[in-house]
N, C-alpha and C positions, 0 to 999 in steps of 0.2 A: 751387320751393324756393330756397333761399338759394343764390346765385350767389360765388364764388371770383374776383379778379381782373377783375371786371368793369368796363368803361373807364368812367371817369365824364364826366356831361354837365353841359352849363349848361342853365339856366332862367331867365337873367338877364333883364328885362324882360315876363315873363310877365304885368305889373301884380298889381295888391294886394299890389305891395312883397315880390313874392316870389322870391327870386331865388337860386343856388346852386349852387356844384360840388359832386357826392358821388361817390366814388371818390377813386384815385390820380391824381397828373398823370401819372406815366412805369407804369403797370402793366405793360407788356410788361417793361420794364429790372427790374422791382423782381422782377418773375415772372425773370425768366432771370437775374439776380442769386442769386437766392437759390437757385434750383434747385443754381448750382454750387458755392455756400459751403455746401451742406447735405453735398455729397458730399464736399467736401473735411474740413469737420468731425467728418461721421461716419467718414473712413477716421484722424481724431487722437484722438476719443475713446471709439473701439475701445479702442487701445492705452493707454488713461488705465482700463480696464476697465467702460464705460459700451456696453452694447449694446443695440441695438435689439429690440424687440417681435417683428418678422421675422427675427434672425436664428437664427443654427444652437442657440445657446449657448439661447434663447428656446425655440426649438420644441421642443428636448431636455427641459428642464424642462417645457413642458406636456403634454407625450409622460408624463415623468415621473409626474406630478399626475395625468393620466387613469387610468393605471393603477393610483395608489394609491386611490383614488374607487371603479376598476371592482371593487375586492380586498374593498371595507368597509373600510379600514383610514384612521387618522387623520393629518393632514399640517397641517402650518405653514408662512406664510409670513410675511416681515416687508416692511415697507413701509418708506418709505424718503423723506424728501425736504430739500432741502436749498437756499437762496440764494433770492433775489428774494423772498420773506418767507412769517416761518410755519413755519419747519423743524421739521422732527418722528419720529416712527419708530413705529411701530404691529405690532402682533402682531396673525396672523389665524387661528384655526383651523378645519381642514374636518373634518367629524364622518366618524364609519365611516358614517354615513347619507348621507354626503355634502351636506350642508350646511354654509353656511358661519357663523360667529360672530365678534363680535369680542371678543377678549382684554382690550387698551388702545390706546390712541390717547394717546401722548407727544408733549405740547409745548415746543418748545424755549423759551421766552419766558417759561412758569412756573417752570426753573430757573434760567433767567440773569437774570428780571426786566425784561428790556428786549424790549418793547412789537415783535411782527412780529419775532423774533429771523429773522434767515435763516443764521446760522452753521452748521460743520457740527453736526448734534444729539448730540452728544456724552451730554450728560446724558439726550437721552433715551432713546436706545439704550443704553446704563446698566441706566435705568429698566425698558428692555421686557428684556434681559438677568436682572433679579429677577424678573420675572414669568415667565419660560423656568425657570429653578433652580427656582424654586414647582412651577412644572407636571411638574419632570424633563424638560427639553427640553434638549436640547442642540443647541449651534449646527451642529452635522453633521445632524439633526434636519431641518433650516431647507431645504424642495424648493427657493425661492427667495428671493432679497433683488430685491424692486421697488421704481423710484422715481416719483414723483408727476409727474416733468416726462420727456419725451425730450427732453431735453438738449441734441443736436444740432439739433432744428428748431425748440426755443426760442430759442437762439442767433440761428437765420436771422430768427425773428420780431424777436427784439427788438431785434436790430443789425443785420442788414443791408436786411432788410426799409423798414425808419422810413429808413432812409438814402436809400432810392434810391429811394424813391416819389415824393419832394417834392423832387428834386433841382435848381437847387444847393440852392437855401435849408436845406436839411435835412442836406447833405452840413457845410453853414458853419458850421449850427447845433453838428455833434461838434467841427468844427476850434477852437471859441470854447471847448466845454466838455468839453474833454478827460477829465474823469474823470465827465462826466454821466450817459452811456449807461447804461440799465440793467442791461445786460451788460459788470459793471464786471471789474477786472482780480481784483477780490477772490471773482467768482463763476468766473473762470475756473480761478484758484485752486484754486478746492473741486470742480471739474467735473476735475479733471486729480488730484486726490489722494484721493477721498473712498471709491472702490472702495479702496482700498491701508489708508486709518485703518479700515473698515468692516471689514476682514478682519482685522487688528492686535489692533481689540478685539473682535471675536466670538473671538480666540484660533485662529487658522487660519491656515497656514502658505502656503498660497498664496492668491493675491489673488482675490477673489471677486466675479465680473462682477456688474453691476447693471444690470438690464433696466430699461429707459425703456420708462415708459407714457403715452399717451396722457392729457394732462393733464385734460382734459376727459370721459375716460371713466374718468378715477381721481371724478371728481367724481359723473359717473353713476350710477355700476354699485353705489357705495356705499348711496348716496340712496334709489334706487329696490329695494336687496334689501333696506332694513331699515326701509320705507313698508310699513302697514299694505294697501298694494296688491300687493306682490308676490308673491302666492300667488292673483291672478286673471286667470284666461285671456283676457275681454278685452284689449283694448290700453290702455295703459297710456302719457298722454305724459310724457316727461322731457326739463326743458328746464336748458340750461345757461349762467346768463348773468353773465356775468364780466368783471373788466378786461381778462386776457387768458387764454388757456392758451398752449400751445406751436406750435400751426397756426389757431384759431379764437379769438373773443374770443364768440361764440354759437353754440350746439350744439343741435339737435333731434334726438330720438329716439322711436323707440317701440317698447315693452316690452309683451309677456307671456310667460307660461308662464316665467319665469326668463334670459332671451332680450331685449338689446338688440340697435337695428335704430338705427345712425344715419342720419335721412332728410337729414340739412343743415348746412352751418356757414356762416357769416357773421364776417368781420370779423378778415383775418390780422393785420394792423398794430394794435400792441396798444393806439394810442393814439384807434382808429376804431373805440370801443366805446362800449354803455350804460354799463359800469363806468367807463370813464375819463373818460367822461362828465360823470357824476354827480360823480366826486373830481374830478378837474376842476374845476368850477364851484363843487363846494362847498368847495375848497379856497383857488381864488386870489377866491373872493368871502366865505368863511368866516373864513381868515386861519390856517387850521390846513395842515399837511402831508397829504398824500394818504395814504390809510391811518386816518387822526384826525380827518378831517376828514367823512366820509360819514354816522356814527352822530349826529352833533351836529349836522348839516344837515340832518337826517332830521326833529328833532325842535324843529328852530327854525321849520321847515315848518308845523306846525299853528299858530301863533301870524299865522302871513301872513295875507294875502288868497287862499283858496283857491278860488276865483270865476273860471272860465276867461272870464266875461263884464265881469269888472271889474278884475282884476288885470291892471296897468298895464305889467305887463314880460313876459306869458303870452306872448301875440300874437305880440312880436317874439323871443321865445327860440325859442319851437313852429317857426320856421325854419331850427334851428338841423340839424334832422331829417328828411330824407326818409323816407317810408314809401310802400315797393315794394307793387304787386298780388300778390306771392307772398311775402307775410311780411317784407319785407327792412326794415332799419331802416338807411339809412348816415347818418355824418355831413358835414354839408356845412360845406366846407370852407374856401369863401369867410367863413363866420364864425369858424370856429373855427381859432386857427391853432397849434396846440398841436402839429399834427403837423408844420410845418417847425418851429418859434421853443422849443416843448417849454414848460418853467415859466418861462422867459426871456419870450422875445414868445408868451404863450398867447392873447390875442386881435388880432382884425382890426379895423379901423375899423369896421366894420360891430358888431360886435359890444358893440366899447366905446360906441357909441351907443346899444345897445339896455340893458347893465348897467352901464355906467360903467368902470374904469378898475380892472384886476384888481390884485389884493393880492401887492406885489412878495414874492421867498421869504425877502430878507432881513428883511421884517416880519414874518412869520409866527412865533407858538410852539407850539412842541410839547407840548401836553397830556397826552401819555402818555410824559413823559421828563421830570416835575418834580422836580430837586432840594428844591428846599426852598418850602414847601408859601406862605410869607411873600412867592414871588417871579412866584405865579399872574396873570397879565397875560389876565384877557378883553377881546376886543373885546366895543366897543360896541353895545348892542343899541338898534337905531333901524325903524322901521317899511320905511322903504327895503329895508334887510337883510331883514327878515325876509318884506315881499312877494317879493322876490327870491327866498330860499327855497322858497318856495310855489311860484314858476311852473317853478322847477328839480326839483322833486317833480312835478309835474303833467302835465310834459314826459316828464320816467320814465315815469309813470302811464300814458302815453295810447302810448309805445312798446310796453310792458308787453304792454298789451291787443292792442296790434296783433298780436304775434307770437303770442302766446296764440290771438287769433284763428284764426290761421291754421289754425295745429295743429290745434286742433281739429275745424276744416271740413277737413284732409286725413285724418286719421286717423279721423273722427267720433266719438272717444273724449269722456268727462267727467269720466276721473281725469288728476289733473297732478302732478308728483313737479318741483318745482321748486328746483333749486339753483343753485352758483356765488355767491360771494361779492354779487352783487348781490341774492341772492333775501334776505341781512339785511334788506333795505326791507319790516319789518313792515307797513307801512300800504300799500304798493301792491300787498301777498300779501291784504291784508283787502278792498283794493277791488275784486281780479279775485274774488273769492266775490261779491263785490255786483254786480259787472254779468255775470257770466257765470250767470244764474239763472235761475229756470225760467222765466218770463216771456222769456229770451234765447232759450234751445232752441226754445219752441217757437213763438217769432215768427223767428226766423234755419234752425233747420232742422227745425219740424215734428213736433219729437218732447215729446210730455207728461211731466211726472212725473221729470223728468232737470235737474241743473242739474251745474255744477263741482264736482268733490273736489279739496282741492288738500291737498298734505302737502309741509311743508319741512323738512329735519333741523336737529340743533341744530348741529352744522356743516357748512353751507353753502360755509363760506368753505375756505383751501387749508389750515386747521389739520385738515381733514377730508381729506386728500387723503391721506396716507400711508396710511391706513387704505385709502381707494379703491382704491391702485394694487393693495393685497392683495385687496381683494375683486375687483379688474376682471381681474386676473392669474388666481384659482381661478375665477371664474365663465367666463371662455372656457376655463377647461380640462372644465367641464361640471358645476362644483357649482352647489347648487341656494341661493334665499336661507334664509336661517335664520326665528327668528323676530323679527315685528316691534319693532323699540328701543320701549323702554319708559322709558327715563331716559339721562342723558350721563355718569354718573359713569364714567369711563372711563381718566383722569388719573393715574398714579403710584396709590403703593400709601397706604393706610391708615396715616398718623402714629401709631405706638405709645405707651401712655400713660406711659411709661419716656422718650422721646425728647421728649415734651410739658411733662413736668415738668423735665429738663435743661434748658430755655431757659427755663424760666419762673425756676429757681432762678439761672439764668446773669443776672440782669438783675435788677440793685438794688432800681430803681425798681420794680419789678410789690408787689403785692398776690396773694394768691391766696385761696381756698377748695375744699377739696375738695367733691364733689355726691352720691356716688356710681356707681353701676354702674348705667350706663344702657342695659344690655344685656339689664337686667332690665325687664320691662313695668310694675311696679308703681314703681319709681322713674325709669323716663323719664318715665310721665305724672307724677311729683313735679316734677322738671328743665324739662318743659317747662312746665308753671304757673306757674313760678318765673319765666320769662324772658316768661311772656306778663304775668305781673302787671308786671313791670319796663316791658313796651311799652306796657301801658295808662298809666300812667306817665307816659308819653311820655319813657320811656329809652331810651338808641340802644344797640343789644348787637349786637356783632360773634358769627359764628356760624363755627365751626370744626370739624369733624370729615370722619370716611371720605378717601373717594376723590374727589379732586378731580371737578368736572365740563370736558368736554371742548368748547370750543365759546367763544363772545365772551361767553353768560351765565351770571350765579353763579345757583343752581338751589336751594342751599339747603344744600349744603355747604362754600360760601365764600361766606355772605354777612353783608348788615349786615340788622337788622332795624331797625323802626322802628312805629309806630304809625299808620294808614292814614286813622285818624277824625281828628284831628289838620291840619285845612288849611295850619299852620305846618309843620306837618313835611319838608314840600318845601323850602321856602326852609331848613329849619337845616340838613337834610342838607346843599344844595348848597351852603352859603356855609361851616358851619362842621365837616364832617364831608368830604365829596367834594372840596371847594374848586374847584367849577366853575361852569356860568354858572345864573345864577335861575332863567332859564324851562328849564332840562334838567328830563326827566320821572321821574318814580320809576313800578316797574312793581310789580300784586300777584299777594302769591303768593295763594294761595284752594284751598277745598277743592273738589271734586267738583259738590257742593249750593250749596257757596257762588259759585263760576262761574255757574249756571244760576241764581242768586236777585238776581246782579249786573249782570250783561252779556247782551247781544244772542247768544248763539253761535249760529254763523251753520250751517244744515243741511250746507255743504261741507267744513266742518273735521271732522263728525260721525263717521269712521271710528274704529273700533277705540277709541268709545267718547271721542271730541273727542279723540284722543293730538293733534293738530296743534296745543293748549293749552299742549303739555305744557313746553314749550322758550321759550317768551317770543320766538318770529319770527312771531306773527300777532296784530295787538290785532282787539279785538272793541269793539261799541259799546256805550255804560256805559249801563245803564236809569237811568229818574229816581233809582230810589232810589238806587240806585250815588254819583252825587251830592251825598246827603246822608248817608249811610252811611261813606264811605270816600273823601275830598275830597283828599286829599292824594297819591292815584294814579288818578287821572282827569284825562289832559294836557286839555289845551287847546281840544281838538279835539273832547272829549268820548268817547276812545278810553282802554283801555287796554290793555297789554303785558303780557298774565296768564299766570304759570304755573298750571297745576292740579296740586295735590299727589295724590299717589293714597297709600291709605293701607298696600298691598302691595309699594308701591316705597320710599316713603322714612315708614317708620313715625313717625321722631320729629318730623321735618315738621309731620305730618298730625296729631299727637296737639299738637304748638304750636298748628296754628291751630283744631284742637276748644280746645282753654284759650282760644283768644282770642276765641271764640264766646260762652263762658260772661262771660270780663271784660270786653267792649267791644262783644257784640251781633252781632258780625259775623266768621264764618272767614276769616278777610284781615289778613295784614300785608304792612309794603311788604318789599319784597325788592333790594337794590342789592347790586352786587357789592364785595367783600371789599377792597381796592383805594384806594390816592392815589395817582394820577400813575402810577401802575405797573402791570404788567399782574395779573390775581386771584393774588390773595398764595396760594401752594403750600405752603410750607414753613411748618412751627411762627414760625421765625424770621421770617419774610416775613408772618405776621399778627401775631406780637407788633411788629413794623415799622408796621404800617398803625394799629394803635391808638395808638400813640407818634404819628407824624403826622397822626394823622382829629383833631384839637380837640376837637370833639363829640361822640365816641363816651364813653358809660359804661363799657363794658364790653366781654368779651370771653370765651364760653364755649366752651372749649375739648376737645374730647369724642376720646377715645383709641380703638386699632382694637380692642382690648376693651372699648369702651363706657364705660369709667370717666373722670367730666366734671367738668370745673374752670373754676370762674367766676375772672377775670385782671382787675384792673383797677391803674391806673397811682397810686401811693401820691400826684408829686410831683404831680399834675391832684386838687387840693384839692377842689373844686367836686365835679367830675365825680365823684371815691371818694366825698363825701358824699350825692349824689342815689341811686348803684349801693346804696350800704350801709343808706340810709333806706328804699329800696325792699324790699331782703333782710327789714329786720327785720321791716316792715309785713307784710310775706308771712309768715314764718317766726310772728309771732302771730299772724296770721288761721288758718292751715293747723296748727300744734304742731308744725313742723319744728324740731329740735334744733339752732340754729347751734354751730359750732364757736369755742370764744372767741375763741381765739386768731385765726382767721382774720379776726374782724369788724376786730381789729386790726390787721389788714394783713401780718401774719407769712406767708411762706412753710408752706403744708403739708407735712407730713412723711411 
């Protein structure tokens, strides 16, 4: 299994130009470094009220939890996470059955709008505080507050660790970049006050410790109890692969019966990972910051040379990697020099030979931090870049497999519950269903009638990790998983139709119409006609209602829609609607029938009814007809990023894309998140925001937690209010729906 600390060796001269350090240069020093900076920070933020998983204050609380479990009676806990990015706060509940559920998953970044917020979550523990008064909870109520990181052996990871590994070079690398470290003074900050504001605002008179969990088993234990696997006693693998956690930057395990078993980690130093890897490369060769830079690398990837026999830069990147006889992946170091130099000097001569000459930080922009929408700077897109791409995906891809391998010849298992921020690599979740198939089983080990199950959640990433640390905190106390996720709406509460009309009236420039009560069945299928006629069209309508979704994708409660049949409509979203690069992909949303009538789904997503669809983390391959059907979300590659609407989970969805069946032939629209420059708009004000900046959007229907729905669109956008208002009326004579006059006018409803 995956080894800890292991010395690294050369390979230099081995011919076929293959050559390499992987490991630490000083592992002994970086191992007894850290060993004593871990004890020394764990006996300071003790006293800051951060404690450990082992300790008294810990055991006592799971003591606690078993017994309320052992009684039938019901317990809460809240999660907790904060700094290095993603902060958030989650509510979890254990049934008198003892099961677990989850309540919400609060992102800090939906209310502060800035893109990986890591401040402490203020708003969103707020957030999960409305949803406790809902339920009648109160914060004395609460067995425990967990956080998503243990805090102290993050710490050693990310600072003292990176220091003394590559020493000096790495020690010179902090003394030049004094505020670089990712364990900056602003997270020390929050690691030394956050049990204190935590207790402040739950209204609790003394400071309320916070248990550190296991960063990597906050990622686990979530994933895998709420995969349509976790109610079977086979073994079950879960793999965890990540930039970094707090001790591993990869995690194997194996699950059944409700029971993880971790078999392995790989990869303390956080910068000798697949995740940093991948940002890495795709960032100082992309031209975006790490964090922004991985999802737009992903998908400039299909446009490359994806040909391990003819892509010109595969060869010599695929070196970049050793792969161990027992699963191990390290990187070699000789190329990559990221772990002394960091974003400063991130390559070696070796390296810049193989890709050329990385993208200094100073030229880099930030895409998910646009002020003003007129000052979007893409880099160029040229074939170089983009085979580049390809052999940086390929390279992933062929890691991927390798460790997947493993697993599964240690375990002999065929289900995989695959998370950690790197498992967003929709395309390299759809190739291990392609090579891990029955044709593999039973050429590699024998066995018929068996190929891979793989399930990824809709958060993957550490926006999912609050949530975790509550589910990995009651499930070692002995609750059981609940039932399998069926949707991510999980996000804050339901925008009221009283608080919707307030900013619509607060804002000159809007237009409105009321729709009515789409609570009612016989007028959502009205409302949703209404906006599928406007897409046939080829109107761009922003979509607004319920509970946000919890996760990087908009699911259908923050999104834009658009028209699928339409080959244009890729290029106007991204230039005049997104304001991103050309070849970015749009994903569909599709019904049930309509998945199965479009795309290849593949037999390993097939649990619990394809739910692995359900989240847009695994594309599928487009049949011919797909094609010519629906051209405008179908990348590149000839893949696409489908969600499947189910018509029990999200009714008015599913009754939009039956309307878009009858007007355009096909259950399918595209689906992009709610969003410019900013992370999916949360607030009423935060999507009448995105409409003001998207150019090209029509419209905007805006749907209250009563169901009552109001189509927005922008008076001074002349164009735009004239295409939204010719569509209304064309519809409203075809169907005898009664417009309101005054609204055609643009008057505010009353």
């Amino acid at each position: 299994m995956f080894a800890l600390g292991k010395k690294g060796y050369d390979r230099r001269g081995m011919g076929d130009g293959v050559f390499g350090r992987w490991g630490p240069r000083h592992p002994r020093l970086a191992g007894l470094g850290s060993s004593l900076a871990l004890r020394s920070i764990e006996r300071l933020t003790s006293h800051w009220g951060l404690v450990g998983f082992d300790s008294n204050f810990s055991r006592a609380r799971l003591a606690e939890l078993e017994r309320t479990i052992a009684e039938g009676s019901e317990a809460y806990v809240l999660g907790f996470g904060f700094g290095f990015h993603n902060s958030g706060a989650a509510l979890v509940r254990v049934s008198p059955q003892g099961t677990v559920e989850l309540i919400c998953n609060e992102e800090e970044e939906r209310y502060t709008a800035i893109k990986h917020c890591s401040d402490y979550p203020l708003h969103s523990i707020e957030a999960v505080k409305q949803r406790m008064e809902r339920l009648g909870v109160a914060p004395a109520d609460l067995t425990a507050c967990v956080s998503s990181w243990d805090y102290p052996k993050a710490g050693v990871t990310f600072g003292t660790r990176p220091a003394l590994e590559e020493a000096p070079a790495s020690l010179a690398k902090r003394l030049r970049e004094h505020s670089g470290d990712i364990v900056s003074d602003e997270i020390l900050k929050l690691m030394r006050t956050s049990a204190a504001r935590l207790s402040r605002q739950l209204g609790q008179e003394r400071r309320l410790p916070i248990v550190g969990m296991r960063h990597h088993d906050c990622h686990a234990y979530f994933s895998y109890a709420v995969s349509p696997f976790s109610k079977e006693s086979d073994p079950v693998m879960v793999i965890v692969l990540d930039g970094s956690g707090d001790d591993a930057s990869t995690s194997l395990y194996e699950a059944s019966d409700g029971q993880l078993t971790l078999l392995g980690t790989q990869g303390a130093n956080p910068l000798d990972s697949l995740g940093s890897l991948y940002g890495m490369l795709s960032s100082t060769q992309g031209g975006w910051p790490m964090l922004s830079s991985e999802g737009r690398y992903m998908g400039a990837a299909a446009w490359g040379d994806g040909n391990r026999l003819t892509n010109r830069y595969y060869r010599g990147l695929r070196q970049i990697l050793h792969f161990g006889t027992d699963g191990e992946v390290r990187l070699n170091r000789a190329l990559a020099n990221w772990t002394r130099g960091g974003l400063v000097e991130p390559y070696t001569e070796e390296l810049i030979e193989i890709l050329g000459e990385p993208i200094a930080v100073e030229q880099m922009w930030h895409p998910d931090a646009v002020l003003n929408v007129e000052d979007v700077r893409h880099p160029e897109v040229t074939r170089d870049r983009l085979d580049k791409a390809a052999a940086v995906q390929m390279v992933f891809e062929d890691a991927l497999v390798h460790i997947v391998e493993h697993l599964i010849r240690v375990t002999g298992s065929h289900r995989l519950v695959l998370t950690g921020g790197a498992a967003l690599n929709c395309v390299a979740n759809m190739r291990l269903l392609e090579c891990f198939n029955e044709r593999w089983y039973e050429r590699q080990l024998g066995r018929s009638d068996t190929f891979l199950r793989l399930w990824v959640p809709p958060t993957p990433g550490d926006a999912g990790t609050p949530a975790g640390a509550a589910y990995a905190f009651a499930m070692q106390a002995g609750a059981r998983p609940g039932e399998p996720l069926r949707h991510a709406f999980y996000c804050g509460l339901a925008p009221s139709a009283s608080k919707i009309k307030a900013v619509v009236d607060a804002e000159p420039t809007l237009g409105s119409m009321p729709l009515g009560d789409c609570s009612k069945p016989e007028r959502m299928a009205v409302v949703a006609d209404l906006v599928a006629h406007a897409l046939a069209g080829d109107r761009i309508v922003g979509l607004y209602r319920g509970v946000s979704e919890t996760g990087p994708r908009a699911l259908g409660h923050r999104s834009i829609l658009a028209n699928p049949c339409n080959p244009e409509t890729r290029n106007l979203l991204n230039e005049r609607v997104k304001h991103r690069e050309l070849i970015r992909p749009l994903a569909p949303m599709v019904t049930r029938a309509a998945a199965e009538r479009l795309f290849h789904l593949q037999p390993g997503a097939s649990a619990d009814d394809y739910n692995a669809y359900n989240y847009m983390v695994l594309t599928a391959r487009a049949r011919p007809e797909a094609h010519e059907l629906i051209p405008a979300v179908i990348h590149h590659d000839g893949t696409g990023r489908m969600q499947i609407v189910r018509p029990d989970v999200d009714p008015f969805c599913n009754e939009l894309l039956v309307a878009m069946g009858r007007r355009v032939g096909v259950e399918a629209s595209v689906n992009t998140s709610l969003n410019v420059g900013a992370p999916i708009a949360h607030t009423p004000e935060q999507a009448v925001s995105t409409l003001q900046r998207a150019k090209g959007m029509d419209g905007l229907l805006m749907i209250g937690e009563e169901g009552f729905a109001t189509l927005v669109w922008l008076q001074d956008r002349v164009e735009a209010r004239e295409r939204l208002m010719e569509s209304v009326r064309t519809w409203a004579a075809e169907t005898g729906f009664e417009l309101p006059e005054a609204a055609l006018l643009g008057e505010s409803f009353e």
